[in-house]
Each structure stands twice: as structure tokens, then as C-alpha cells.
N, C-alpha and C positions, 0 to 999 in steps of 0.2 A: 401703506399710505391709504387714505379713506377717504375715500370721494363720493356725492349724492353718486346713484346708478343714472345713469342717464336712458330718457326715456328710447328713444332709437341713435342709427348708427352715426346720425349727423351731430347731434350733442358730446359735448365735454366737460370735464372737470377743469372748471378757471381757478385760479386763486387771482383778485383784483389785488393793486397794490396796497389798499388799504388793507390788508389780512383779510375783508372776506372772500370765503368760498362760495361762488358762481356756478352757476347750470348755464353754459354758451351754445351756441350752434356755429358749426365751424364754418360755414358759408355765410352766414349775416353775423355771426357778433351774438354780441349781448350786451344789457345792462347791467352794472353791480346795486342791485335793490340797497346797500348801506348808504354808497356814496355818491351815485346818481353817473359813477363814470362809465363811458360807454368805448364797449370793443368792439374792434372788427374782425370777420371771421377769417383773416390771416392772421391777424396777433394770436387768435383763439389756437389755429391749427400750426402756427409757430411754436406755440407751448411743447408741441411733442417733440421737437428736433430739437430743440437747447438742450443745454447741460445742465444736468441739476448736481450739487450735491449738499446733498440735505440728508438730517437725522430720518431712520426711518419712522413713519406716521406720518412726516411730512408730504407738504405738496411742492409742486413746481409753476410757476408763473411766467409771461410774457406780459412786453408791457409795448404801446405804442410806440411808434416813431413821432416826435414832436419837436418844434424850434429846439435850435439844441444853444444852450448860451457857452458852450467850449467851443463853438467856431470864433474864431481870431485870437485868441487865450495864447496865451505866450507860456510854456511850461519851462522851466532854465532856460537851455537856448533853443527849442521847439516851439513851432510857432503854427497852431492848429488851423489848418485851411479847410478839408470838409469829412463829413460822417461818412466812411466806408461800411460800417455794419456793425451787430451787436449781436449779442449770446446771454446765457444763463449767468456766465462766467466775468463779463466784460463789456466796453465799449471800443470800436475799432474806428481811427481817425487817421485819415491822410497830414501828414507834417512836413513842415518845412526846415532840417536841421540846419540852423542860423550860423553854426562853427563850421561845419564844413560842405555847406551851400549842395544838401542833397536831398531830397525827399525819401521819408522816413513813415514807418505806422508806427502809430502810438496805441497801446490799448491801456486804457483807465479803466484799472478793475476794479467791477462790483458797480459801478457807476448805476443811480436810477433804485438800487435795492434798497430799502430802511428796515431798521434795527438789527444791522449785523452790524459786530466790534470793527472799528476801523482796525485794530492791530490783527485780527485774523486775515484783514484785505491785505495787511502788509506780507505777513508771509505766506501768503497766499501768492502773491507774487512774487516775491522773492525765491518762492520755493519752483513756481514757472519758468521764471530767468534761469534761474539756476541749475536747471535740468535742462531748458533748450539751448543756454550756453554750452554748456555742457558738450552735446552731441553735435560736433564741428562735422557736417558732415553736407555733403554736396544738394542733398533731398531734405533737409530740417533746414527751416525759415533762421536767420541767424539772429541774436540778440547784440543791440546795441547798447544800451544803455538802462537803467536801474533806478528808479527811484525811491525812496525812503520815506517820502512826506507821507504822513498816516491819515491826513487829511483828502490827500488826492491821490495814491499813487499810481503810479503807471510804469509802463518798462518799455522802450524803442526796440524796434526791431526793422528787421529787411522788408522792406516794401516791395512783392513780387507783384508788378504790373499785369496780373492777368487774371482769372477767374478762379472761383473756388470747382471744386469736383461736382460739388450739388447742385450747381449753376449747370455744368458742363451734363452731366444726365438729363436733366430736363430738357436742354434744347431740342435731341433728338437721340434715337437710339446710337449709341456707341461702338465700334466698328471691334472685332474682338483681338487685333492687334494692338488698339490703345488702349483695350480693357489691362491686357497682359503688361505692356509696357509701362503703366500709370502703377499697377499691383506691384510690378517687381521692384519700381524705384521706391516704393513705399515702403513692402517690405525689407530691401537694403537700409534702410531708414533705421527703421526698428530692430535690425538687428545689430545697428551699432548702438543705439540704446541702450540695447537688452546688456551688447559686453560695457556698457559705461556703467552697468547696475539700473538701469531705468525703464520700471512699468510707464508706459504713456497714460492710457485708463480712460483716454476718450477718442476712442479711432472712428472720425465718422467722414463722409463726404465733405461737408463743410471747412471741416481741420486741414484739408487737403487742399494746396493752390497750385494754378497750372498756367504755367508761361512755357512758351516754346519750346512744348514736348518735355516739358519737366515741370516734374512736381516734387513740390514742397510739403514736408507734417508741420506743421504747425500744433498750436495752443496744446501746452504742457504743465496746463493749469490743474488736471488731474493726476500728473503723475507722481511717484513714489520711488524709493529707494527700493529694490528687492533685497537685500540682504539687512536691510531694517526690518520693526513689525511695523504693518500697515495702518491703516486707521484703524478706528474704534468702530468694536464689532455694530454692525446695525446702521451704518454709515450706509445710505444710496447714493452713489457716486459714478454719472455716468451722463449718457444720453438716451432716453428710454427705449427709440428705435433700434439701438443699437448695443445694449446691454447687453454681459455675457451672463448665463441661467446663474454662474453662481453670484456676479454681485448684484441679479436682481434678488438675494437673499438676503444680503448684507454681508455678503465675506469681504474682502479684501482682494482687491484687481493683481493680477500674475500676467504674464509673459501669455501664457494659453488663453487668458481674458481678452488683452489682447487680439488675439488672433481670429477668437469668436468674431471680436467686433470689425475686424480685416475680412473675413469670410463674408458677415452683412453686406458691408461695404461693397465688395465682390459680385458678389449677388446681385446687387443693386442696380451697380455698373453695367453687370451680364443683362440681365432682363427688366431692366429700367423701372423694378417695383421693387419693396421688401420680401422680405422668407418667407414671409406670413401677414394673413389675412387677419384681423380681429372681430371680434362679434361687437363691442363697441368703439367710441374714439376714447377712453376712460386710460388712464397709464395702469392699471392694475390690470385690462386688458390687453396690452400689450409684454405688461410683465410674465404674465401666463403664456404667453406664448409663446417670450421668447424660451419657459422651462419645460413648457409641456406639449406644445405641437411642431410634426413635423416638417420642415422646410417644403414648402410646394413648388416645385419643380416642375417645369410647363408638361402637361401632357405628351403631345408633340414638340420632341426636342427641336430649337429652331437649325435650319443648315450650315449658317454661318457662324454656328458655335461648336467646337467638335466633341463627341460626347465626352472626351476624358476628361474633358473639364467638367463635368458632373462631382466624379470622386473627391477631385481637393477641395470645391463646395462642401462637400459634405462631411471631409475628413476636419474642417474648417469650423460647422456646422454643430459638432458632437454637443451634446449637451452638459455630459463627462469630461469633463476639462482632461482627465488622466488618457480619452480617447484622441485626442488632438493631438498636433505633431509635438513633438518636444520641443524642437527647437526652430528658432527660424531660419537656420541654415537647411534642411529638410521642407519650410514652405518654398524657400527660394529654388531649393534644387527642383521641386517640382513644377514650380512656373519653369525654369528654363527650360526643363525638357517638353513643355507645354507651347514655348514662345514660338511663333511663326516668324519665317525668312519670308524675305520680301520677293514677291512672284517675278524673278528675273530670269526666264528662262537662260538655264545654256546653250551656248548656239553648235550648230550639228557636229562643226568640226573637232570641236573642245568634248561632246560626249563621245565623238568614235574614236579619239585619239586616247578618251581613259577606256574605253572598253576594250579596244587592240592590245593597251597596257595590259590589260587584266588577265586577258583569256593569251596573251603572249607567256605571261609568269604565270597561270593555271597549267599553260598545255606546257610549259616546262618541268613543273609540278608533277602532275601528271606521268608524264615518259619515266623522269626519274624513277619513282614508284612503282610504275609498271616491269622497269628493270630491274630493280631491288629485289622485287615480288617474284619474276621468272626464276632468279636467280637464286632465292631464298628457297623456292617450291624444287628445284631441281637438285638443290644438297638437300636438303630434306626428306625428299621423295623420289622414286622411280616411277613410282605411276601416272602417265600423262594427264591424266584425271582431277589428279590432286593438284598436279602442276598448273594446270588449268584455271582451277579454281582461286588460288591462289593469288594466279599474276590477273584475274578478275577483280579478286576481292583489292589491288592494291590498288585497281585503277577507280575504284569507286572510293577508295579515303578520302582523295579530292574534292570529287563532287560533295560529298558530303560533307568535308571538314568545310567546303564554303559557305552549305547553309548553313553553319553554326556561326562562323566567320562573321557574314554579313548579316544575321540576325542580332547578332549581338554589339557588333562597331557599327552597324547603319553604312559602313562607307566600305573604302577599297583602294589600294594602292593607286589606280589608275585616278581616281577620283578624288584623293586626297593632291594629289599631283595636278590635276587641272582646277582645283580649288572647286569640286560639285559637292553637290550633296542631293541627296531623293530625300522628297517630302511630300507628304498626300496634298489633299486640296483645299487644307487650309493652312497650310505654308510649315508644319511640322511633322519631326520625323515618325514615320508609319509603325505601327507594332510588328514586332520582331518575325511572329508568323506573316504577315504581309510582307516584309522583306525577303525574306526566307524564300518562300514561294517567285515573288516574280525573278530572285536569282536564278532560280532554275533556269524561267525564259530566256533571262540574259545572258545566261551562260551555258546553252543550251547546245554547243559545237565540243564542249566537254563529255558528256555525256557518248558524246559517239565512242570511243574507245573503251568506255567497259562494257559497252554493247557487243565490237569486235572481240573482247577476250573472252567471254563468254564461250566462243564457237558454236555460233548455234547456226542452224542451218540457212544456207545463202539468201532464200526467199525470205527469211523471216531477217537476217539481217539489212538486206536492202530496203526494205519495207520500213522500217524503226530508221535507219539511216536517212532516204526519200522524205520521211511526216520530219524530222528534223532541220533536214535542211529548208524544206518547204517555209516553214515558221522562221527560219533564222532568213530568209528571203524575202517573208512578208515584212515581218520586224524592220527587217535596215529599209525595205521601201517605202514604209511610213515614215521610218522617222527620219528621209530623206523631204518625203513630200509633205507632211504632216506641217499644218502651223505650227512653231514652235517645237516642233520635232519630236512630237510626242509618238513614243514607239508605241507598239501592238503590247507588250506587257507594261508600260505604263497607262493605258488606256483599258487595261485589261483590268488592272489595281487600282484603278483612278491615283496613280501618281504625276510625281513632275520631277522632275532633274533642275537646278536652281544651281544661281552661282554661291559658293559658299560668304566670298565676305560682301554680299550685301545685308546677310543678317544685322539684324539693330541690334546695336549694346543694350545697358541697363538704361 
């Protein structure tokens, strides 16, 4: 695409509705020197967030908000009450469905653009409809109705009474349990899509509506059959902020496309800006970036976002589409194990009755072993030595088979039984070496017995015995006394013990 360079970072490339191209400034506007029409520097700085999809060379254009003469307009049995909003793509109006007395959105596509073929506007949406019918699914906006006239058409759909996602980031920064929970019902979204055969091709904030804690994908005006061939090579088909490096080339949008623009979006969410900074407001500046610079990442990670949310940004992020996850069963799996439970501590009695559980079937564990082991060193061997070592080495399988245990299940008999779970402090569960380790602490009354098999000399066993119990003393008196009953290795980990089903679904 060719745009004048603009002179600093405040200017952009307009196109007026008359086909000329414009020099604006996104804070005041401009004039188009052809036609005398004059824009404001929201219409200017709205150009970058529509949708375009246009030949490449082309440009992209925004156009004012003005008396709209389709208020009161009666469409079959829809009956136009007021302008919701508009896109690259479309017009969005509040309706009244006159058959079955319910309010309804209408989008009249292409509405406001001249010299495009009416018949490209029909299957243009037809091919919308027919993709977000399609995806019957709890998180996609549902399709009502279809229209055909080539003159006007439009397609009805579900009117979700609440706000878009782009509305919802700017009010204030977003808290990172609804970043997660917004992400995952999105991506659930998409990956019923993906098994219907369906690239979306325009994943941005705006596409996205949000009513009581659910969100909706909407407009599927970009998407495509993946087992078809896509559009025609050199096609730019997208949303410029949110474009993936390959189809700011002109490739053809995929599943990994996609996800690029799910990652933007993400980003967005997380740190209430885009990936990238541009050197001007020009869409070829933005195009560049999004295939040549890397995502900027705050300096100082903020606290209320935990770093491992870094990686799927970035695995999200790749510029190498073949570097991205394959599938979206693999993003989901990864928000889950990302998703925070809700800070409802367990209360004391419910954590010492799974931990009595525990260390009741460890220290049975335990004995077993320890007899097996005397017993195995003794037909084996004559030498007390060896014997010794032996019913040592049986009593430490234990201990150790638990840090594997709970490094790896995060949980524990005791614990699946009182419905807990440990989660750091941002409400998800801890990496495997930080479980690992504060087990120890927790089960730190195990340990005494292959210190006793050992035989090692009485001072030095008393001594290891005494620092033992000291700590399994301190331990239960904090988390007797402790708000919320935070023990001495949960404080020690910065963890928390949470009840398990306050966790939030999708």
C-alpha cells in the first residue's frame, strides 16, 4: 500500500470518501483539498482499527458519523430504532424484530462505501452468515436472519447487551483473571471453528462483546473455509493493528493467523497498549512491525501478572507461523494451567484434616518399606552394615517418591479429598520445583525415620530429630494463628491452600 510519508508521528494516511488521498493529523482532522470534506481526528485515528480488505496497493478509509436516514427504515419485519456502530466491513443498528417482538442487531454491509459491486456485498455476507451460523456455539454472536436484496443487504443477528472488549480496555486496566477468562471463552470459540473448517481472519478487540462475564466472537466477515483455497494471492485482509506478519504479505489467513491476532489481542488486554510502538501513524508502519519488530514487553514485569504469562505471549507472538502452537487445543490447554482460582482461603480445619490424611498414608507408606527393606537386607546379607543401609535406603523411597508425587499432580490424597489445592499468589498452580520443595516442609515428620535408620550417633540424631520437630511446631502454630492460616512454608513459597471448586469455568 502507498501512502504520502507523513511529516511526524501525529500524521496519517487518509483516503476521503471521494478516492482522494489525504495527509491528516490524528488529533485535529483534516481537510480533503478535492472535496472540501472535512475529518476529525477520531475518524482519522479510527482508520487504523477497521477492517480493511482490499487488493494490495490499496488503502483503507474511515468515514464520519452523520444523520443516518436507516433510523425508522422498516427492513422485512425489522424495524431500525438506532446506530450501534460501524467498521470497515459494515453498519451496526439496534432493531426491532416485528415477528417475534424482540430486539435484534442488524448489520448492513458495506453501507457508506461507493464503487464496490453490490453482488461482492451479497456474498460477502452471505459468506458472514454462513460461517457464524455455522459455529453454534455458547461464545459466537448467533445468526438470525439473511438477507439477499443486493441493493441493501444485511444479516440479523443476537443482540448481546453489553460492551465490546475495546470499550472494556480503555475504561481501565483489566484485572488478570478476566484477562484469562475473556481469552479462554475466545479461544473455546475458535476452536470450534477451527473443527467446523473455519479461519475467522479478523480477531481483534472490537469483534469481541461482553455481557455478564461472557464473551461473544463476532463479525466473520473475514473468514474462510480452511480446506478450500483462500483468497487471491496479494489480497490484504485484516485489521492493520492486528494483522498476522504473513497476511501483512498477502498470504492467505490460517488457524496460526489467527492466533497471531488472539496473542495481539492478549497483549492488549494484559498491558492496555499494543506489541509495538511505530515510528509513524502510516499503515505500512504498522505493517512493519507487526513482521519485523520485536513485541515490547514492559521492562519491569508488572506483580499482578505472573511471569509465565510472558511465554504464551510470545509463543502467540512468533512471526513464523510454523513457530506458533498448532492447534488451539494446546493455546487452551495453556490458559488453563495459567487460569487463577478464586482467593478463598481453606479454613484451618479442612487443611489439617488433608494433611493428617497425608502424612497418616505416608507414615504407612513408609513402615511398609522400611520392613520390606530389613527384611530383603537380611536374606540378602549377613552384614549388619549392609543391612542397615538397606532398610535406610527403603525408608527414603518415600520421601522422595513424594517429591515427585507432588511436583507433578500439584495435589495429594488428603487434599483431593477435602477439595484443596496450593496456588501461588496469583491464584495458579506453582511450578513443580516450588511444590516439590515446600513438600518437604509439609511433610517434614516423614523424614524422621530414615534419619533413625541410618544409625548414626545419638547426638547427631537428636539434634536432626529436635530442628525437625521445632519447624513442624512452628508450622502448625502459624497456621493456627496466621490469618487465613497461612503456614510457615506457605509463607516461606509465597503460597496459599484455596478451596478447589471455587475455581471459574470457561
Amino acid at each position: 500500500m502507498n501512502h504520502p510519508t507523513p511529516s511526524n508521528a501525529k500524521n496519517a494516511s487518509f483516503l476521503c470518501v471521494c478516492g482522494q488521498t489525504i495527509p491528516a493529523n490524528i488529533e485535529s482532522g483534516g481537510r480533503c483539498d478535492h472535496c472540501g470534506r472535512k475529518y476529525s481526528g477520531q475518524a482519522v485515528n479510527l482508520s487504523m482499527t477497521l477492517t480493511m480488505d482490499l487488493p494490495s496497493g490499496s488503502t483503507a478509509f474511515a468515514t464520519e458519523s452523520e444523520d443516518d436516514e436507516m433510523i425508522g427504515q422498516t427492513l422485512d419485519h425489522f424495524t431500525i430504532i438506532d446506530r450501534l456502530g460501524g467498521g470497515g466491513m459494515g453498519t451496526v443498528y439496534r432493531a426491532m424484530d416485528e415477528s417475534l417482538q424482540r430486539y435484534v442487531a442488524i448489520k448492513v454491509l458495506g453501507r457508506g462505501v461507493r464503487g464496490v459491486n453490490k453482488t461482492a456485498h451479497v456474498e460477502r455476507l452471505l459468506q458472514e452468515a454462513r460461517a457464524q451460523a455455522r459455529v453454534n456455539h455458547a461464545n459466537v454472536v448467533h445468526i438470525y436472519f439473511v438477507s439477499r436484496d443486493e441493493d441493501l443487504p444485511y444479516l440479523a443477528m443476537e443482540l448481546v447487551p453489553g460492551k465490546t472488549l475495546s470499550t472494556r480496555i480503555a475504561e481501565e486496566p483489566m484485572s488478570y483473571r478476566e484477562i484469562v477468562r475473556i481469552g479462554t471463552q475466545v479461544a473455546h470459540a475458535l476452536r470450534e471453528s477451527t473443527q467446523l473448517d473455519i479461519v475467522h481472519g479478523d480477531i481483534k478487540p472490537s469483534n469481541i462483546l461482553l455481557y455478564e462475564n461472557v464473551a461473544k466472537l463476532s463479525d466473520f466477515g473475514l473468514s474462510h473455509r480452511i480446506s478450500l483455497p483462500g483468497p487471491d494471492s496479494g489480497r490484504v485482509a485484516g485489521t492493520p493493528n492486528y494483522m498476522a506478519p504473513e497476511i501483512c504479505l498477502g498470504e492467505s489467513a490460517t488457524v496460526q493467523s489467527d492466533m497471531y491476532s488472539f496473542g495481539v489481542m492478549l497483549f492488549e488486554m494484559t498491558f492496555g497498549r499494543l506489541p509495538y510502538s511505530f515510528s509513524d501513524s502510516s499503515f505500512e508502519s504498522r505493517l512493519d512491525a507487526h513482521q519485523n519488530t520485536a513485541p515490547e514487553f514492559p521492562v519491569l514485569w508488572p506483580t499482578e501478572v505472573p511471569e509465565r504469562w510472558r511465554p504464551l505471549l510470545e509463543k502467540l507472538l512468533e512471526k513464523d507461523l510454523t513457530n506458533r502452537f498448532s492447534t488451539w487445543d494446546e493455546v487452551i490447554e495453556q490458559l488453563r494451567s495459567l487460569r487463577p482460582m478464586r482467593p478463598v482461603a481453606a479454613g484451618r480445619i479442612k487443611r489439617g484434616i488433608a494433611w493428617a490424611v497425608d502424612l497418616l498414608i505416608l507414615a504407612m507408606a513408609q513402615a511398609t518399606m522400611v520392613i520390606l527393606g530389613a527384611l530383603l537386607g537380611k536374606f540378602l546379607f549377613s552384614s549388619w552394615i549392609l543391612v542397615t543401609l538397606i532398610t535406610a535406603a527403603s525408608a527414603f523411597i518415600v520421601p522422595v517418591a513424594v517429591l515427585r508425587w507432588v511436583s507433578l499432580g500439584g495435589s495429594s490424597p488428603g487434599k483431593n479429598l477435602m477439595q484443596l489445592r496450593v496456588v501461588d499468589r496469583h491464584g495458579i498452580r506453582p511450578p513443580p520445583q516450588i511444590l516439590a520443595r515446600r513438600s518437604i516442609m509439609q511433610y517434614l515428620p516423614i523424614w524422621i525415620a530414615p534419619i533413625h535408620a541410618l544409625d548414626l550417633p545419638l547426638l547427631v540424631t537428636l539434634s536432626m530429630t529436635g530442628v525437625v520437630a521445632f519447624v513442624v511446631i512452628v508450622d502448625t502454630i502459624l497456621a493456627l494463628t496466621r490469618w487465613q492460616g497461612q503456614s510457615l512454608h506457605d509463607q516461606f513459597y509465597d503460597t496459599r491452600v484455596v478451596l478447589l471448586d471455587a475455581r471459574e469455568g470457561n
